[in-house]
N, C-alpha and C positions, 0 to 999 in steps of 0.2 A: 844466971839465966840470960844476962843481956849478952854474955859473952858469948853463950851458944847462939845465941840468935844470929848475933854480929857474924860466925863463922859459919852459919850455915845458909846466910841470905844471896852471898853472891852465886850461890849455885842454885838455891830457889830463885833468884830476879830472871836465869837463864832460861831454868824451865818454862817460867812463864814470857819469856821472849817469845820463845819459840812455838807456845803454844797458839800466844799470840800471832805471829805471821803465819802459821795454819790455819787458822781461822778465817782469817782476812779474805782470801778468797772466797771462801764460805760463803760470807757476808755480803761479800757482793754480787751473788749468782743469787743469794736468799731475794735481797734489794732490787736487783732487777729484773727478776720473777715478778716480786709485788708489784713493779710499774708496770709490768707487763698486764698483769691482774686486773689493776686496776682500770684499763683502760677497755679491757672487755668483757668481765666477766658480770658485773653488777651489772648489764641493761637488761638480764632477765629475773624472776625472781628463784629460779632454779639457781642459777649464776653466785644471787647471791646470800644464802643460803650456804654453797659451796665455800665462797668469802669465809662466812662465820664458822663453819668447822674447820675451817683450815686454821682461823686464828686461833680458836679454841683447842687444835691439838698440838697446835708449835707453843701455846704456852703451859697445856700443858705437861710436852716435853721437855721446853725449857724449863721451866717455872720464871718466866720471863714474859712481861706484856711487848706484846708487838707494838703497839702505840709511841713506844719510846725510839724508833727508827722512825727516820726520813720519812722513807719506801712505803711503810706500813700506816704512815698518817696518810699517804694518798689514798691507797688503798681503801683501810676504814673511811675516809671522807668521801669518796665516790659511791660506796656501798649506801652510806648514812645518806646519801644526794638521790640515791636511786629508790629507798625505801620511804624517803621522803616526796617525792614526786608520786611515786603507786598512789601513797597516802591521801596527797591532795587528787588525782584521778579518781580514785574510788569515793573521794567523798563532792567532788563537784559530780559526779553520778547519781545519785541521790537526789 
């Protein structure tokens, strides 16, 4: 078994090379999207709302949390910053 493994890795290590520099771009058009996101779309609560289904269908495409990127902790943190702020508005309203 170890031998098949042995003989059949340098040609699997390749495919995932190259899967991997396909992707990579990906990754960074995904990441700069989310800065992008981030910086305007949580000031309204339609906005973000928007936010949360966008994270909810890329994980569940991926089966991957966005939280674990860069891009996507801003993203969640300005969301989380803007629904926190409503929160205190609506209750210094009162």
């Amino acid at each position: 078994m170890q031998e098949a493994d042995a003989i059949a890795q340098p040609e699997l290590e390749a495919r995932l090379e190259a899967l991997c520099k396909a992707e990579w771009p990906l990754a960074q058009i995904e990441r700069a999207t989310a800065e992008r996101i981030a910086t305007t779309v949580p000031a309204t609560l339609a906005g973000t709302a928007a936010v949360l289904r966008h994270v909810r269908a890329i994980f569940e495409r991926d089966e991957f949390p966005l939280y674990e990127e860069d891009g996507y902790r801003v993203l969640l943190h300005t969301t989380e910053r803007a629904i926190s702020a409503w929160t205190c508005d609506i209750v210094r309203r009162r």
